[in-house]
ZADO-1210 file (C-alpha; in nm, 4 decimals, padded with zeros to 6 digits):
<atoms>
<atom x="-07.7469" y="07.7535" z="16.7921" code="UNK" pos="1"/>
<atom x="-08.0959" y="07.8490" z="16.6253" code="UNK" pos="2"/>
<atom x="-08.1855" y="07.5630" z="16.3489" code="UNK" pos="3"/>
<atom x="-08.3370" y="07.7401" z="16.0697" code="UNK" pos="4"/>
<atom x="-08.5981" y="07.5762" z="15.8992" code="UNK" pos="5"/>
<atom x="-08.5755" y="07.3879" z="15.5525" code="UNK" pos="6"/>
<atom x="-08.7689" y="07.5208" z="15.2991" code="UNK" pos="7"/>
<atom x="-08.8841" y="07.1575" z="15.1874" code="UNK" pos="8"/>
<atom x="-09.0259" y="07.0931" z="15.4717" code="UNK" pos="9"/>
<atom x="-09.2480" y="07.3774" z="15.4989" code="UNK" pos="10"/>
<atom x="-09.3469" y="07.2853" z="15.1369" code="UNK" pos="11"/>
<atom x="-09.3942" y="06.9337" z="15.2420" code="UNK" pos="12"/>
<atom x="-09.6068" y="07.0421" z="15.5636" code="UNK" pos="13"/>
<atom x="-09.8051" y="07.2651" z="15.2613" code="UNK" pos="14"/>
<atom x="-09.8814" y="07.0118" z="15.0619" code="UNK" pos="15"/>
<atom x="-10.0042" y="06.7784" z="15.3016" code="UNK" pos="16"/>
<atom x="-10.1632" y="06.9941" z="15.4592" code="UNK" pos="17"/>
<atom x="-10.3692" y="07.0386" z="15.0488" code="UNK" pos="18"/>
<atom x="-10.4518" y="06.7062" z="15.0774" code="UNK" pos="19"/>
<atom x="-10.6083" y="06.7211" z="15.4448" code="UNK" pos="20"/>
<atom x="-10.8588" y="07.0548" z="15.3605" code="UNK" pos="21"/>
<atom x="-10.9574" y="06.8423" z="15.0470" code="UNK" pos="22"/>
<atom x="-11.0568" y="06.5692" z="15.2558" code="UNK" pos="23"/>
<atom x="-11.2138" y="06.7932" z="15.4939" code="UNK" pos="24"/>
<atom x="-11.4026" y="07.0078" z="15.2344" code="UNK" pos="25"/>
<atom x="-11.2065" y="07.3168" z="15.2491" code="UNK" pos="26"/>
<atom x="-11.1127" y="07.3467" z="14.8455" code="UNK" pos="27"/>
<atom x="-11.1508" y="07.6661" z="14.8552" code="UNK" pos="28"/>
<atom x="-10.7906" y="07.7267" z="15.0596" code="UNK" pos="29"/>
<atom x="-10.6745" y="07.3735" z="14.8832" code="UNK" pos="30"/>
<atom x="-10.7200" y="07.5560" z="14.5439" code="UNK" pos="31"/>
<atom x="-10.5719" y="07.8749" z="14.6349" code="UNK" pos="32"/>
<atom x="-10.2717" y="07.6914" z="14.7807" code="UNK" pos="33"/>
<atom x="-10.2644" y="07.4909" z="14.4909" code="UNK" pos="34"/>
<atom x="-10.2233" y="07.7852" z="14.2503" code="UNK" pos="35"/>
<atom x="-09.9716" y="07.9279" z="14.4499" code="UNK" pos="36"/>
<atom x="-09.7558" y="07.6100" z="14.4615" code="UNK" pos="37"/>
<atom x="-09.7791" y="07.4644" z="14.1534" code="UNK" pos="38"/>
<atom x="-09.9190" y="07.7310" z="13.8956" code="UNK" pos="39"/>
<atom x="-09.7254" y="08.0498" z="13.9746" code="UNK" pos="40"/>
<atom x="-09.3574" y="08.1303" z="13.9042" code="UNK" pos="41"/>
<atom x="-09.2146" y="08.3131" z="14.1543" code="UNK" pos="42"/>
<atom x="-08.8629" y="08.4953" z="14.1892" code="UNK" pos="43"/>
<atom x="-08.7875" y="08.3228" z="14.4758" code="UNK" pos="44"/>
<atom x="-08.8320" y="08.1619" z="14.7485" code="UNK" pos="45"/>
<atom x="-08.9213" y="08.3903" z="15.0198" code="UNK" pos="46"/>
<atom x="-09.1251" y="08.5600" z="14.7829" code="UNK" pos="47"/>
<atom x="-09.3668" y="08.2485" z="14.7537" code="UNK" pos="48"/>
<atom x="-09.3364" y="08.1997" z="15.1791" code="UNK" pos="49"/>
<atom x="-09.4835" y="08.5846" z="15.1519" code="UNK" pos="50"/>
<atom x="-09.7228" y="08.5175" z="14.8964" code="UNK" pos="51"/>
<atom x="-09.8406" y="08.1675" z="15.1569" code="UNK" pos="52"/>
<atom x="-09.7605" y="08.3849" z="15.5112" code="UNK" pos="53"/>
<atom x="-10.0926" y="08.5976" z="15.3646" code="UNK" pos="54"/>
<atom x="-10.3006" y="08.3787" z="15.2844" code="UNK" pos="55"/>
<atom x="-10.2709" y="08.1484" z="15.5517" code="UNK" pos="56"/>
<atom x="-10.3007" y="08.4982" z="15.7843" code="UNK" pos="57"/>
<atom x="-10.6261" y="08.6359" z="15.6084" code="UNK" pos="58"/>
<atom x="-10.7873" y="08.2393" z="15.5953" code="UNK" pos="59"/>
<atom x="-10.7145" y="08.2477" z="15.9541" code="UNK" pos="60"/>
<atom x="-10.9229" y="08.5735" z="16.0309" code="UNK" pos="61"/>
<atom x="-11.2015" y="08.4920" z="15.7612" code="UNK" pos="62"/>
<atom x="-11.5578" y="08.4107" z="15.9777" code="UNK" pos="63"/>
<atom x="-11.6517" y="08.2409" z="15.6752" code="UNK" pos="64"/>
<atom x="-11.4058" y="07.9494" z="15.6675" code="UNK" pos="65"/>
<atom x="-11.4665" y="07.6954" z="15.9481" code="UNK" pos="66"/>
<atom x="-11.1667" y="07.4549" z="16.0097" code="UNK" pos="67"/>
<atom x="-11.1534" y="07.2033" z="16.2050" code="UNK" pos="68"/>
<atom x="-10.8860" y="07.2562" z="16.5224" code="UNK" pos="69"/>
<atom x="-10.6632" y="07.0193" z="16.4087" code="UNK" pos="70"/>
<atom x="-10.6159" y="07.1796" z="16.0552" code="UNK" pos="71"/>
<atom x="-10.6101" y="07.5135" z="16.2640" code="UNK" pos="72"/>
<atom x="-10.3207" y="07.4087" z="16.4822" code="UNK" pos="73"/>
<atom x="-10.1340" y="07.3042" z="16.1440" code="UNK" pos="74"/>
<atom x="-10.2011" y="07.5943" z="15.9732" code="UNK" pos="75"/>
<atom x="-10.0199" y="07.8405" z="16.2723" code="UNK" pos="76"/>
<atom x="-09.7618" y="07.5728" z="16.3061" code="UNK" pos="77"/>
<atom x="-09.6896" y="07.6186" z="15.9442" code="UNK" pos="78"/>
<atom x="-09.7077" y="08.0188" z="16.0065" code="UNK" pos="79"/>
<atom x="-09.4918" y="08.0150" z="16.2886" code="UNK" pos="80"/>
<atom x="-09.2138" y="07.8112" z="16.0381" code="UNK" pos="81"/>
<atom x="-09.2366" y="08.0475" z="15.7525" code="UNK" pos="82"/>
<atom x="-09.1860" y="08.3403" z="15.9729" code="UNK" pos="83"/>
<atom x="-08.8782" y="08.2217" z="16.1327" code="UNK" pos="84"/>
<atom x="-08.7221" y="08.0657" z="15.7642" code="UNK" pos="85"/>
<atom x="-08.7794" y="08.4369" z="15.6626" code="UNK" pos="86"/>
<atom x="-08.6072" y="08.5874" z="15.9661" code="UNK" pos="87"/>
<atom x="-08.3102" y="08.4121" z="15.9208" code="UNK" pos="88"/>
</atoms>
């Protein structure tokens, strides 16, 4: 049987994930992510995963962002979660 993925734990992974490009001097993705979160209402919420798959696909094909491979690997892993929450 395929598990499907909580939605609380892809926030979770999100917002830890704030915390770790503050430390690492990425604010301009930890602000943007941020905003998203915490500052917009949304309809629901697989319109917010949307809203999150983009920008975590454009951040991921920006030259101008340089993240370090660890907070690379998280990001995908947190891709590859919100596309199969919104499959099922």
């Amino acid at each position: 049987m395929k598990q499907t993925p909580d939605i609380y734990d892809i926030y979770s992974s999100i917002k830890q994930l704030i915390t770790e490009l503050d430390v690492s001097g990425n604010t301009e993705l930890s602000d943007v992510l941020n905003h998203r979160m915490y500052q917009v209402a949304w309809a629901s919420g697989s319109e917010l995963l949307e809203e999150l798959k983009d920008v975590f696909t454009e951040s991921l094909q920006t030259k101008d962002i340089n993240f370090s491979e660890p907070i690379r690997c998280q990001i995908q892993q947190i891709l590859c979660t919100i596309n199969r929450y919104l499959v099922t």
